[in-house]
C-alpha positions in Angstrom: 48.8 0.9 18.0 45.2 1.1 16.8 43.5 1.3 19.9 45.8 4.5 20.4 45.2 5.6 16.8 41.7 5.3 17.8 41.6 6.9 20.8 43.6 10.1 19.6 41.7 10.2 16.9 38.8 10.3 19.1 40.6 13.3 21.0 41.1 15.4 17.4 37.5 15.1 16.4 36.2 16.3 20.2 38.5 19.5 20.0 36.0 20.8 17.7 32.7 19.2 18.8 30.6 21.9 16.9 32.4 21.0 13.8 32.7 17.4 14.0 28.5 17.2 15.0 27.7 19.5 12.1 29.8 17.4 9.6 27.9 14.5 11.1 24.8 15.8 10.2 25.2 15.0 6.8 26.0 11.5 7.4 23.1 10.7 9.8 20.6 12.9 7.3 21.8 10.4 4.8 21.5 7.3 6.3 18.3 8.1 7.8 16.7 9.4 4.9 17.8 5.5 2.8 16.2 3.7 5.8 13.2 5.9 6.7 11.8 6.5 2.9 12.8 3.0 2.2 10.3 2.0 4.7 7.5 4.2 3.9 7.7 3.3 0.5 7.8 -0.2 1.4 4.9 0.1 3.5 2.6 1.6 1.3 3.3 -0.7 -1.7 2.9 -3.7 1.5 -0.4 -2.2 2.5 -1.1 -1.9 -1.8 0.1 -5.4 -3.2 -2.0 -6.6 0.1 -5.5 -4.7 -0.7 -4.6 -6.7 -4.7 -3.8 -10.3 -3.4 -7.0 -9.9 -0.7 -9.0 -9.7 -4.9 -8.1 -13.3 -5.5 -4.9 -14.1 -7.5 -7.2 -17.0 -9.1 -10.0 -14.5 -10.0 -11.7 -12.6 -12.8 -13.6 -9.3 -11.6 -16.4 -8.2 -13.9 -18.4 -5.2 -12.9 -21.2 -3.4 -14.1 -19.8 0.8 -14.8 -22.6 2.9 -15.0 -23.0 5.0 -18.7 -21.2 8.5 -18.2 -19.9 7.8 -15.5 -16.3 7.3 -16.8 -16.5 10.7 -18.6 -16.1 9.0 -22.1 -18.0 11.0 -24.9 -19.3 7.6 -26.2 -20.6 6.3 -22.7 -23.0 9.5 -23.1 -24.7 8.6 -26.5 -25.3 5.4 -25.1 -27.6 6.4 -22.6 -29.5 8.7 -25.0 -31.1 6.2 -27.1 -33.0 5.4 -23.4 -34.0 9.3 -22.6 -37.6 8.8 -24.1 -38.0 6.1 -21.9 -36.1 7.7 -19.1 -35.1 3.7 -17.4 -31.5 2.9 -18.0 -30.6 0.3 -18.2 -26.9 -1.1 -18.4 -24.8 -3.5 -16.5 -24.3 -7.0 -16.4 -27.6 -9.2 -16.4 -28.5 -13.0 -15.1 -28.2 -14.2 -18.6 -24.3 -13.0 -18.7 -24.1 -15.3 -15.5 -25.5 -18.4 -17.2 -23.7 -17.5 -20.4 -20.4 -17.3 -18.3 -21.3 -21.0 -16.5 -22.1 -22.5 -19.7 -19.2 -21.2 -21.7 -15.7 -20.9 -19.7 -14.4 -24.5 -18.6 -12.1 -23.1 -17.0 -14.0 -21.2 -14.3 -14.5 -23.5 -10.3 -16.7 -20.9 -9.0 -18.7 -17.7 -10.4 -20.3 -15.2 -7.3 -22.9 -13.3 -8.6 -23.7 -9.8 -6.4 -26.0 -7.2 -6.6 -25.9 -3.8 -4.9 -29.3 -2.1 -3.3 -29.2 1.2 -1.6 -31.2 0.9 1.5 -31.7 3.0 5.2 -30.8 -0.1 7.9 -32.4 0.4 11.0 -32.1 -1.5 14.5 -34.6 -0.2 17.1 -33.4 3.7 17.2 -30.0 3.6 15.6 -30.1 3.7 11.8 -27.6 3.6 8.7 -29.3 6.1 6.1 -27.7 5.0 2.6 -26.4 1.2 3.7 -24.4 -0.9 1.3 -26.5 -4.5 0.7 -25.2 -6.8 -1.0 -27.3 -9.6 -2.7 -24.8 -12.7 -3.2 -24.3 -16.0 -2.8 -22.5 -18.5 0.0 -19.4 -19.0 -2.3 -18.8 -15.0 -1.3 -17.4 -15.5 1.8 -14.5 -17.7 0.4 -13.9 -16.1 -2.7 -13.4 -12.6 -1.0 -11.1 -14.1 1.7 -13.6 -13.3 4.4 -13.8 -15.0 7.8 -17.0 -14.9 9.8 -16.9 -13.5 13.5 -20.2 -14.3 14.9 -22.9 -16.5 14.0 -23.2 -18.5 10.5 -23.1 -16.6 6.7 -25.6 -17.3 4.3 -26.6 -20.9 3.4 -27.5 -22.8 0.4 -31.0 -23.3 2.0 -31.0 -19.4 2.4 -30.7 -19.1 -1.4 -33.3 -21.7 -1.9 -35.5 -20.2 0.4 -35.3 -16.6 -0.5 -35.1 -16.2 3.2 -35.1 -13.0 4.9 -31.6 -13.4 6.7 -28.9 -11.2 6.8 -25.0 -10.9 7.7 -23.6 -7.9 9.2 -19.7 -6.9 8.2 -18.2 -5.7 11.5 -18.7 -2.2 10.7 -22.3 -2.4 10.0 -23.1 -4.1 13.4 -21.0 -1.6 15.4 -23.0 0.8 14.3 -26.7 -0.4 14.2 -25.9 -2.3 17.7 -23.4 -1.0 20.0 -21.5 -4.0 21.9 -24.5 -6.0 21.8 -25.1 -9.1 20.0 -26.8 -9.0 16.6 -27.3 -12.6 16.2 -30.7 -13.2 16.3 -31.8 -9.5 16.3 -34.4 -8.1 13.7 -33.0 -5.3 11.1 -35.1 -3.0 8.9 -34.1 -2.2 5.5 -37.1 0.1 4.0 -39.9 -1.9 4.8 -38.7 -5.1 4.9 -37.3 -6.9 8.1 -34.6 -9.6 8.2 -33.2 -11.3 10.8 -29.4 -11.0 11.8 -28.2 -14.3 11.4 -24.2 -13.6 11.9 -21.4 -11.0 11.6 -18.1 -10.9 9.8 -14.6 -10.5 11.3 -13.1 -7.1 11.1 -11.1 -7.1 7.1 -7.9 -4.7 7.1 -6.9 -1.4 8.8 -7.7 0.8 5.7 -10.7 2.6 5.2 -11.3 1.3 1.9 -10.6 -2.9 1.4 -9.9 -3.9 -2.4 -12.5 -6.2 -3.9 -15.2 -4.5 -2.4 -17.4 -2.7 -5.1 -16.7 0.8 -5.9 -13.6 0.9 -3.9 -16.2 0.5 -0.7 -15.1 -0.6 2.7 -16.3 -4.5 3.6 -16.3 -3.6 7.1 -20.0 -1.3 6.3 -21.5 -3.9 4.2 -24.8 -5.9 4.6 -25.2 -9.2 2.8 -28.2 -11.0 1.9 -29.2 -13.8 0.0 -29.2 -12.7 -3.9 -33.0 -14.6 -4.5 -33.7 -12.7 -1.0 -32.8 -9.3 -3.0 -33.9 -10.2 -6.5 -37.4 -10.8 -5.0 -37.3 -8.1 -2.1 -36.1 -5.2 -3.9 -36.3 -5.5 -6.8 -34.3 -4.0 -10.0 -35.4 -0.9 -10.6 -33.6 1.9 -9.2 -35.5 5.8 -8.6 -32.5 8.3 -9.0 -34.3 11.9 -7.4 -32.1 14.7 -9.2 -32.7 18.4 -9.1 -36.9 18.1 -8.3 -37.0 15.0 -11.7 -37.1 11.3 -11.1 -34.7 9.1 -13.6 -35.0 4.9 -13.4 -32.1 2.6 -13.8 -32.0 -0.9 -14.0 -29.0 -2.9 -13.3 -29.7 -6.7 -12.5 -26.0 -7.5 -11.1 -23.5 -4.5 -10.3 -20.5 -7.9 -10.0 -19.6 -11.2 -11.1 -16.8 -12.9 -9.6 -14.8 -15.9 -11.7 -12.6 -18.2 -9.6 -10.3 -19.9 -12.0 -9.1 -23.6 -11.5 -5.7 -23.5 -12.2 -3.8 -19.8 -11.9 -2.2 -20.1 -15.5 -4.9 -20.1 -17.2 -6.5 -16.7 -15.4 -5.3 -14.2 -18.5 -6.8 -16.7 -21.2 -10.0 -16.9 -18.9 -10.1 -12.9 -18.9 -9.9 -13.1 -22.1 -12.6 -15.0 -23.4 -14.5 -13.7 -20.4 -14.3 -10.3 -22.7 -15.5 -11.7 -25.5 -18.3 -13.5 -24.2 -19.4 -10.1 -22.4 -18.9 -8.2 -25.3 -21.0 -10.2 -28.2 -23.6 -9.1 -25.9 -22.8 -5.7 -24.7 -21.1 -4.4 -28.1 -20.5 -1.1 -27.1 -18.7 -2.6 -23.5 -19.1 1.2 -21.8 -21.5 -0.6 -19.2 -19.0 -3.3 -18.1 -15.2 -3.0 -16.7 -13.1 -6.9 -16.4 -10.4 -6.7 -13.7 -7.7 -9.6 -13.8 -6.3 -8.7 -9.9 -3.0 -11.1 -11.4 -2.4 -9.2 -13.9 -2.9 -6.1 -11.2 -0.1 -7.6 -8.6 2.2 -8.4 -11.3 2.2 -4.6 -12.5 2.3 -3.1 -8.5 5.5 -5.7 -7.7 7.3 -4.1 -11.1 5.9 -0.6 -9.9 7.4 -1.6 -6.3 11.3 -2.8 -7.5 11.1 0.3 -9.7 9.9 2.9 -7.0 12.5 1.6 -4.4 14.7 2.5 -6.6 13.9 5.6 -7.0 13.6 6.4 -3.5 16.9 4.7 -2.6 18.8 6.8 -5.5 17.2 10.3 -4.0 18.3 9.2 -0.9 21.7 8.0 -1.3 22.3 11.2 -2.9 22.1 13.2 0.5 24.6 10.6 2.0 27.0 11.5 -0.8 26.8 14.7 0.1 27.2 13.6 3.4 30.9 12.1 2.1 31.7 15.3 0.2 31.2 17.5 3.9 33.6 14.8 5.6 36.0 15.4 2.9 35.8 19.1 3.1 36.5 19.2 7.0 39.3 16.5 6.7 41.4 18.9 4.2 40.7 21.8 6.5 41.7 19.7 9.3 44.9 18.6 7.4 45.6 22.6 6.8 45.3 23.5 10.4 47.2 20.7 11.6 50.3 20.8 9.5 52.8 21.3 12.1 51.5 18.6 14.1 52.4 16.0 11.1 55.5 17.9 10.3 56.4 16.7 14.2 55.3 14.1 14.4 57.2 12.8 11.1 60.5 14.4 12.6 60.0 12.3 15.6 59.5 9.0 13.2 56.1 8.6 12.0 55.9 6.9 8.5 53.5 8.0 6.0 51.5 4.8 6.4 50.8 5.9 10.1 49.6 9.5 8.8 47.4 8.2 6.5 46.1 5.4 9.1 45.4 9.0 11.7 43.3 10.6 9.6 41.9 7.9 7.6 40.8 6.7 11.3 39.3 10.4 12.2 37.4 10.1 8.8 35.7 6.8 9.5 34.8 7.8 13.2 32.9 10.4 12.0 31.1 8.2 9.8 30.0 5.2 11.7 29.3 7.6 14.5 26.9 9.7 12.2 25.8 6.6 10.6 24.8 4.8 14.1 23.0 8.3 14.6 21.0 8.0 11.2 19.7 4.9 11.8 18.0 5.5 15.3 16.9 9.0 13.4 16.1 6.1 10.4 14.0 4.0 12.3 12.1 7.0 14.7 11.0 9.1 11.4 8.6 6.1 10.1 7.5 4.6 13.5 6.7 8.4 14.1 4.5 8.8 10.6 3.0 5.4 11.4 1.6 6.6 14.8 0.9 10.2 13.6 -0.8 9.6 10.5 -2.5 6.5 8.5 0.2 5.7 6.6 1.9 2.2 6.9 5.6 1.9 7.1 7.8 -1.6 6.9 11.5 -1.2 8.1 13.5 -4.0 6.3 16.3 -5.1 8.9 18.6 -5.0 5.9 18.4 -1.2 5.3 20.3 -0.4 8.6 23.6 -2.7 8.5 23.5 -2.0 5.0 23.4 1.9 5.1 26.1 1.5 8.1 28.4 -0.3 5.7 28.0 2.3 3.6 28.6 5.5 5.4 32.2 3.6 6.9 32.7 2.9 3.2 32.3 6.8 2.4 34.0 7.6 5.4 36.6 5.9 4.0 36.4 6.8 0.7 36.6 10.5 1.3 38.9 10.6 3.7 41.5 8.4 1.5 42.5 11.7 0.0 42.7 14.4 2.6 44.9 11.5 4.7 47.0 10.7 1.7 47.7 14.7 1.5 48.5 14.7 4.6 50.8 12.1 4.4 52.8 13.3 1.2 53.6 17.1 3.4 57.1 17.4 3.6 58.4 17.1 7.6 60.5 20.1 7.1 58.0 22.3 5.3 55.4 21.2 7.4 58.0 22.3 10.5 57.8 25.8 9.4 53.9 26.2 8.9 52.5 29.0 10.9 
């Protein structure tokens, strides 16, 4: 009996194809709009809670913010007091590094790096403005980095103050081609160091977390921090509008690795008050606690697919109302049909099973529809754009259960008016 319920149900639905597709259409809109914005939303909070973990859950982030350049009224009358002078200086210092060492017991490792602004250049190809970065062997494990090619920089580097340098992927593609830095000579300014290995390729964005001012690791140049203290110096020339300003910043980072995880908010904190007994006025420094950072963006990521799942399970109940609407037109039009078909025996169960069937047919169907329109729309984004998408498998038996539950749902009523017509009534319907 419910295979032939089934199949004339079928039979109803395809006697008014145009109908039954644009009813449909609400369903598969639905369903596909739950699975598709679930998974660019997922994706992008993936690719964000990522770009945080890659920071170090373990680590403390303190950077040197240039005065003014936060916008804050205050951060500008701190740089007056040096106009007569016209060197600024701001920014975290060596002493801050030893003071750090010597007071946080808490703290395994502290990387040190400085930032110098240099033109790289390899025989004819040349990177004008590159990104060097004076630092220390303990970088490479503290920013999750893996080398590619060749060796990173050595304690005997550091002792040395050797002239030795470590290309990120980026950098070498583009001061060597597809050959082989190792071993090759590179020019920054005046001074010449020698390649002595490159780093793998970090990430698929163009900007990688951790890196300083929101930079991309795969550009950077690194070098050993006594190598750059001694090389380059710490005095900066800023050439603006035809006039010549000097900063001074001895360290633009400092990087704390914490020994045990739970104690990475009470390390922060006296981190902050260590930096701020010297640096009172704290517009010059900025303390990051990534933790603190990827428990905020997993509460930002539970609340958002929320959000996104309520907007679009709103168009799927929509989706339920249309069904609705055709089944009680379809009940109107079809009133002699279940006025004969009662005469001839039918029970009131079996008219509600006929169109409760019809409803739920035109559900799953549109539902199966949504989610191969559901799983197309992110895979299509992905492909056409740089933005990441995750599908969860759950999202498509889930929103299938759901559209058969609204089938059902909304068709309970049209098939239960249906079912209550009287036969002899129902007879004389034109």
């Amino acid at each position: 009996m419910w295979l032939q319920t089934l199949k004339l149900g079928i039979k109803s639905l395809l006697l008014h194809k145009l109908r039954s597709m644009l009813t449909m259409l609400g369903v598969i809109l639905g369903v596909g709009s739950v699975i598709s914005m679930l998974a660019i939303g997922e994706g992008s909070k993936r690719e964000a809670l990522e770009r945080i973990r890659r920071l170090g859950a373990s680590n403390v982030i303190i950077r040197s913010v240039k005065p003014g350049q936060e916008g804050a009224e205050e951060e500008e009358e701190g740089s007056k007091d040096q106009a007569s002078s016209r060197v600024m200086e701001y920014g975290l210092r060596y002493k801050d590094l030893e003071r750090l060492k010597g007071t946080l017991p808490t703290i395994e490792r502290a990387v040190p790096i400085t930032l110098v602004r240099k033109r790289a250049q390899a025989m004819h190809r040349a990177i004008p403005n590159a990104r060097i970065l004076g630092t220390t062997p303990d970088f490479l494990d503290v920013k999750s980095l893996k080398m590619g090619r060749g060796r990173f920089i050595s304690d005997t580097d550091m002792a040395r103050g050797s002239n030795v340098a470590v290309l990120a992927a980026g950098a070498a593609a583009k001061l060597f081609n597809f050959e082989d830095p190792v071993g090759r000579s590179v020019r920054f300014g005046t001074m010449v160091f020698n390649v002595v290995g490159v780093v793998s390729p970090q990430g698929t964005g163009s900007a990688t977390a951790g890196a300083i001012g929101g930079q991309d690791f795969n550009k950077d140049i690194y070098v050993p921090l006594t190598s750059a203290r001694s090389r380059f110096g710490e005095l900066k020339i800023i050439v603006s509008a035809g006039s010549f300003n000097f900063e001074r910043n001895q360290l633009s980072e400092i990087t704390l690795t914490v020994k045990d995880q739970n104690l990475v908010s009470q390390t922060a904190a006296m981190a902050r008050k260590v930096i701020r007994a010297h640096h009172p006025k704290g517009n010059d420094i900025e303390i990051q606690v990534p933790l603190e950072l990827l428990q905020q963006a997993e509460e930002e990521k539970r609340i958002w697919n929320l959000v996104l799942g309520s907007i679009a399970g709103i168009s799927l109940l929509v989706g339920g109302i249309g069904i609705m609407n055709i089944m009680l037109a379809t009940v109107t039009e079809r009133t002699r049909e279940i006025g004969i078909r009662r005469a001839l025996g039918a029970k009131r169960r079996d008219i509600t099973i006929q169109f409760l069937v019809e409803s739920v047919v035109l559900s799953s169907t549109g539902g199966l529809v949504g989610i191969a329109f559901g799983v197309g729309v992110p895979v299509a984004v992905t492909f056409f754009s740089d933005i990441d998408s995750y599908i969860q498998w759950w999202t498509m038996p889930l929103t299938f259960m759901i559209s058969v539950g609204i089938g059902a749902v909304f068709g309970v009523y049209p098939a239960r008016q249906a079912a209550m017509l009287d036969p002899i009534e129902a007879l004389r319907h034109e």
